[in-house]
N, C-alpha and C positions, 0 to 999 in steps of 0.2 A: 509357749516357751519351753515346756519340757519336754514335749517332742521333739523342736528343733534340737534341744542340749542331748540329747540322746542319740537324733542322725548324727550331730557332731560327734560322737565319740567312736562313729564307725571307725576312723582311721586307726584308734588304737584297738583293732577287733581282737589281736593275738591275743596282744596281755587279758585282757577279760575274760578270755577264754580258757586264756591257762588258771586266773585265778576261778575263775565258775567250773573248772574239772578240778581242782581240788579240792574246793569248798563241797563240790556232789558226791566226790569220791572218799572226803570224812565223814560224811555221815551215812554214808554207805555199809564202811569201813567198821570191820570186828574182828577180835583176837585173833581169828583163823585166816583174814584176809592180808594182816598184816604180817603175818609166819608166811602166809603163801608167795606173796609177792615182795617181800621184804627183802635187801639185799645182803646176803652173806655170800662168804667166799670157799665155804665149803660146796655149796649148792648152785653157786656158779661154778666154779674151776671144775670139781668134782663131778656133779651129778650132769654139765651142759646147760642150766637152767640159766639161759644170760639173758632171759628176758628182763629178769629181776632188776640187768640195771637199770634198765630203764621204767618199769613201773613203781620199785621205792620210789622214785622220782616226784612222784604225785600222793603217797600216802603221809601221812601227819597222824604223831601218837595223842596230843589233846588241844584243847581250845588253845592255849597258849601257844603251842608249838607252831600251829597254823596262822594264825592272828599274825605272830610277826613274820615269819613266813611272807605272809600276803599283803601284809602292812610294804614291808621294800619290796615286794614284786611291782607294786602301786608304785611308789616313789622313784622307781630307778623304772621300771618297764615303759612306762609309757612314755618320758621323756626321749627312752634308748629306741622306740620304736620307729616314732616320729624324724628319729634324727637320720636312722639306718635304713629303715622301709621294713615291711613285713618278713620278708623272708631274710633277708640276713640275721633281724632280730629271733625269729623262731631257729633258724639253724644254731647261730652261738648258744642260745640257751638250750637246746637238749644234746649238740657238742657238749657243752661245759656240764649239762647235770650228767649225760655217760660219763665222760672221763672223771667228774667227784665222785660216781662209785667207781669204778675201776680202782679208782686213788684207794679207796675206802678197802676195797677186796684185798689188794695187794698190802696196806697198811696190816691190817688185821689180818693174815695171812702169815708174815714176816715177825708180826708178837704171837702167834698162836694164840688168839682170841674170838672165842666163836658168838660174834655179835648180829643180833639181826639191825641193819643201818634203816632207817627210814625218813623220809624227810625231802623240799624241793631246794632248801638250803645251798646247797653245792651246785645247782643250776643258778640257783641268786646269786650265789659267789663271783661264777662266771658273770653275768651282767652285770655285776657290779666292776668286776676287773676289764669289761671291754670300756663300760662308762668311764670309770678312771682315766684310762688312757686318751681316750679320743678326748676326755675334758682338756687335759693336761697337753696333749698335744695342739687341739685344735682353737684352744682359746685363754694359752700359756698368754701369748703376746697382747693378749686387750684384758688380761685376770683382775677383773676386780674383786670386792671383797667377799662375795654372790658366789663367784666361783670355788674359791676357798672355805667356804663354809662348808659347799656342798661335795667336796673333796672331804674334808675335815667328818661330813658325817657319814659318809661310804666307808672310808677306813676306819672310824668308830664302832661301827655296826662288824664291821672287819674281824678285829681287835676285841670285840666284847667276847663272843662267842668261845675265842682261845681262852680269855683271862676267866671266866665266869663258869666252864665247861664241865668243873666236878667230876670227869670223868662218863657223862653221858652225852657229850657233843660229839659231833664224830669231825672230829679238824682234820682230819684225812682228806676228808671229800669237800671241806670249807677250802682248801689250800691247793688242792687240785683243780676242783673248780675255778678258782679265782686265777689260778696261774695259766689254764688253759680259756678263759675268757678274755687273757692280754693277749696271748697269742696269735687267738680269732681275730684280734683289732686290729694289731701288725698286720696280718693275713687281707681284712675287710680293707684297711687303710692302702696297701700294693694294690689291691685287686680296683677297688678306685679311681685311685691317681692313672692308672695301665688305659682306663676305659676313657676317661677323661680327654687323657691324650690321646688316641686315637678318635675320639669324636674332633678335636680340634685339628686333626690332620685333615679327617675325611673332607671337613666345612672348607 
């Protein structure tokens, strides 16, 4: 039985893997790795180092940070996977985690703040803001109370981040993210409907 339960979870291969490179790449992870590949916008804009945005992406400063981190990567990934397929799902989410740092760089850029940003946060933002939508959109019309919950705890997890932030959240890249993973959905949703229809012509 645990073999079977295990072939079964091939189909959600992405998320596992996004969460199994950042769980490897924390413990991996020390002061120097996190200043090296950590996202600041002096070090992008200035010195050309724009790989940063996208490897913050995968680093985490402690247990905590990770934990929930991976905890919604789990609750929204695998559901968002299954519903879009592999690669839609992996393209929005390292779309939406570049553009939450970009967001981040330009943010802290504009206050003269020289932060180093780390975290997959701003990639979660965005799958969480594609899940949103396609919920909202694609199962407005039969919403029961299922639905609404699970709406109700996306924007929660949203929302904590902003109210709770003290000053070391970086909502820069929570708000870019999430506003560039609605986008991708619009995007995902035309590009769709465009295929659809022409398989229905071709037949």
């Amino acid at each position: 039985k645990f073999i079977w339960f295990v072939l079964c979870q091939f189909k959600y291969w992405i998320t596992f893997a996004l969460v199994a490179a950042n769980v490897a790449l924390f413990f991996m992870s020390n002061d120097d790795i996190l200043y090296r590949f950590g996202n600041e916008y002096n070090m992008v804009f200035h010195d050309g180092e724009y790989y940063r945005l996208f490897t913050s992406m995968f680093l985490h400063l402690d247990n905590e940070h990770l934990t929930s981190n991976m905890f919604i990567l789990l609750l929204v990934g695998l559901d968002l996977e299954k519903r879009i397929g592999h690669l839609w799902y992996l393209t929005g989410y390292l779309v939406s985690g570049l553009i939450a740092s970009l967001s981040s760089c330009l943010y802290h850029f504009c206050m003269k703040e020289n932060a180093i940003c780390i975290g997959a946060s701003g990639a979660i933002y965005g799958i969480i803001g594609l899940m949103v939508l396609l919920l909202f959109v694609e199962e407005r019309k039969e919403a029961g109370i299922t639905l609404w919950i699970r709406l109700g705890l996306f924007l929660a997890y949203m929302f904590y981040g902003v109210f709770t932030s003290a000053g070391i959240i970086d909502n820069a890249a929570h708000i870019g993210g999430f506003l560039s993973g609605t986008l991708f959905a619009v995007c995902y949703r035309r590009i769709s409907r465009r295929r659809k229809r022409k398989m229905i012509q071709s037949q």
